[in-house]
C-alpha angles and dihedrals in degrees: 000000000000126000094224122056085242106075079202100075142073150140129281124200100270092069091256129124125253135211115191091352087303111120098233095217090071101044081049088056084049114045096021134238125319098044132154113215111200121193096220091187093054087052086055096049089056090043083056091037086057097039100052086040099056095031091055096041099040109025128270103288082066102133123194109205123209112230105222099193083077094064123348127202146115094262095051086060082045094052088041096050097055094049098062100254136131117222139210134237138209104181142015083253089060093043100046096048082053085057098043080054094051095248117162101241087184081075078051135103119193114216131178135113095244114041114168131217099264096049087053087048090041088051092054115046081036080061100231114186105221140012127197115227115227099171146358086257093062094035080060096051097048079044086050100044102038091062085049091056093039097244145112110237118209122229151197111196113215121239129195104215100193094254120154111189130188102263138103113295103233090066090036106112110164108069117094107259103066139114096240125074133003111272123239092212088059098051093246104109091055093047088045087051094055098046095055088047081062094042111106095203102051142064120208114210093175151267139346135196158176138174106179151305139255099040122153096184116085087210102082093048093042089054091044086055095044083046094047078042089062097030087063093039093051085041085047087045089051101034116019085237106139099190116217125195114034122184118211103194130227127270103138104150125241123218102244087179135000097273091068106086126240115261121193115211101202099050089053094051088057091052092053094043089056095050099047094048090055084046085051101055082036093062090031093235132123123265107252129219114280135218133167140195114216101165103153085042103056096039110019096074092048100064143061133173130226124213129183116243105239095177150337121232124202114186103181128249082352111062163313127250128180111188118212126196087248141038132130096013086059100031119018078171095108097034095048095044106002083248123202125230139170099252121192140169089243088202091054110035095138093048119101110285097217103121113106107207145155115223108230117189127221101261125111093250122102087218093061109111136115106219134347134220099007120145121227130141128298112286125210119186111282089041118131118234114204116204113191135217096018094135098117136039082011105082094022083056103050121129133192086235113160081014091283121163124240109252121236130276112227121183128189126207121190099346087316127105134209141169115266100171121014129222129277112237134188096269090061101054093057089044092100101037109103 
């Protein structure tokens, strides 16, 4: 077992921190602070881990789908794409960098509770294989604009199961009151399901759904599919309708610091499986085609960011402060949801942890910190401060607050880094003022 959360890293003999066998201090004195370091051959091995487990479990047109919202980037589609999975999209932005990186959309299923008409249109003539229906008004626009276009789009419509799972509630999707999906319990899953089985520009190849992130427990996800299980076998009953294909979402949860429990995937997907299949026979309808959308899980753990130490601030019988020359504009995780993370000094790892500190970024906001009253050793300014498991919702978040730049993306494959996402410099943040 590793001694860090990231199997990933470790400690070489000169007392710093590693990533993919590259000692982070020196890939800090090369591409420069902040910097997110992604481990592009631990991202591969969960791509494979999701796609044996629900290939074996739930037949071979099984289909994992990035989720794309987590990091987005041309070399993630790449890496996707070559890994045999589909992706989602949130946005025209998302769909059309998967296409710049020659990713197949039609592999590709477009999700969000607004969609504008010219994301609908984008989507489209971008030939986008799925959308997933939030709502009739947009079930009448993608009616609207794809007889416009001439097609027949296909759809998933998304359903809010009721779930409540155990997660913050700021990430938690599936209960009733929430902007995304159209309840059962209300009676508007069922009216939007029947509308779009009346609509003549559009195919409906089933249900969607999601009730959260960040969940560690199979049980929520195993009584959402035994819910979407009864939902297709009373619309069959009334309709005739047999869905087939349902997408459960994503949702499994990541360990941020050792307190957080290990959760094996594979081991989940077949319990759930199981589950769904004996729901099946129950209801006495087929098992559709599933597909699922795990986004944190397959990049989070992946993934760390370096920061150089500016200075260290002792107020005296009140509290530390070390400043990095980062912080929300790089990461809102902690301000958003007060976020945990494993937090290290990547060039003393082997020194006495006993100083009792909170890490502050560089931005004008009181709130913008990273963590607060974690011990680590004492800092001094040149220092590199390693935060661990930002892989996903850091880099996708990012802002020019403050007119900050976004810090590089480096990947390494196989021991060898390269840069995935350059950095943003001065020059870029005035390319659009006029």
């Amino acid at each position: 077992m590793s001694e860090f959360v990231m199997e990933s890293c470790k400690v070489n003999e000169d007392g710093h921190l590693t990533v993919a066998g590259v000692d982070t201090v020196s890939l800090a004195k090369e591409y420069g602070t902040p910097l997110m370091v992604m481990d592009e051959n631990k991202i591969r091995q969960v791509c494979r881990i999701y796609k044996k487990a629900m290939i074996e479990n739930f037949g071979e047109n099984a289909l994992p789908l990035f989720a794309s919202k987590a990091l987005s980037f041309k070399g993630i589609y790449r890496i996707m794409a070559e890994e045999g999975l589909g992706s989602d999209a949130v946005s025209s932005g998302e769909i059309y960098t998967a296409k710049e990186a020659g990713f197949d959309v039609s592999r590709m299923v477009f999700h969000g509770n607004n969609k504008t008409d010219e994301d609908i249109r984008f989507a489209m003539e971008s030939g986008v294989g799925r959308f997933v229906v939030d709502n009739i008004e947009e079930l009448e626009a993608i009616n609207r604009i794809a007889g416009q276009i001439g097609i027949k789009q296909k759809i998933q419509i998304r359903i809010t199961p009721g779930i409540d799972p155990h997660t913050h509630k700021a990430i938690s999707t599936g209960k009733i009151d929430s902007k995304f999906g159209n309840a059962i319990a209300t009676g508007q899953a069922e009216e939007i399901t029947l509308k779009a089985l009346d609509t003549p520009n559009v195919e409906l190849t089933g249900f969607h759904c999601h009730i959260g992130s960040q969940i560690f427990e199979t049980e929520p996800f195993i009584s959402a599919a035994e819910i979407m299980i009864e939902y297709i076998a009373d619309i069959k009953k009334k309709t005739g309708f047999s869905a087939f294909e349902l997408n459960l979402g994503g949702g499994f949860g990541v360990r941020y610091v050792k307190e957080h429990p290990y959760f094996d995937y594979s081991a989940a997907i077949k319990t759930i499986a199981d589950k769904m299949k004996n729901s099946a026979k129950q209801h006495g309808v087929k098992m559709p085609v599933i597909m699922m959308e795990p986004g944190r899980s397959i990049v989070a753990s992946a993934g760390l960011t370096l920061y150089t130490v500016g200075s260290v601030k002792q107020i005296p019988d009140f509290k530390n402060y070390i400043s990095v020359d980062g912080g929300m504009a790089d990461n809102p995780r902690y301000a958003l949801y007060q976020s945990q993370y494993e937090i290290k000094i990547a060039n003393k790892i082997n020194a006495k942890s006993d100083f009792v500190c909170s890490i502050a970024g560089r931005c004008c906001e009181s709130g913008d910190l990273l963590a607060e009253n974690i011990t680590l050793p004492k800092a001094e300014r040149g220092d590199i401060l390693a935060v661990l498991v930002t892989g996903a919702y850091n880099y996708s978040m990012a802002s020019n607050y403050n007119r900050l730049g976004r810090p590089a993306i480096v990947m390494i494959k196989d021991g060898k880094p390269y840069i995935a996402v350059r950095r943003e410099t001065l020059k870029d943040l005035v390319a659009y003022d006029m």
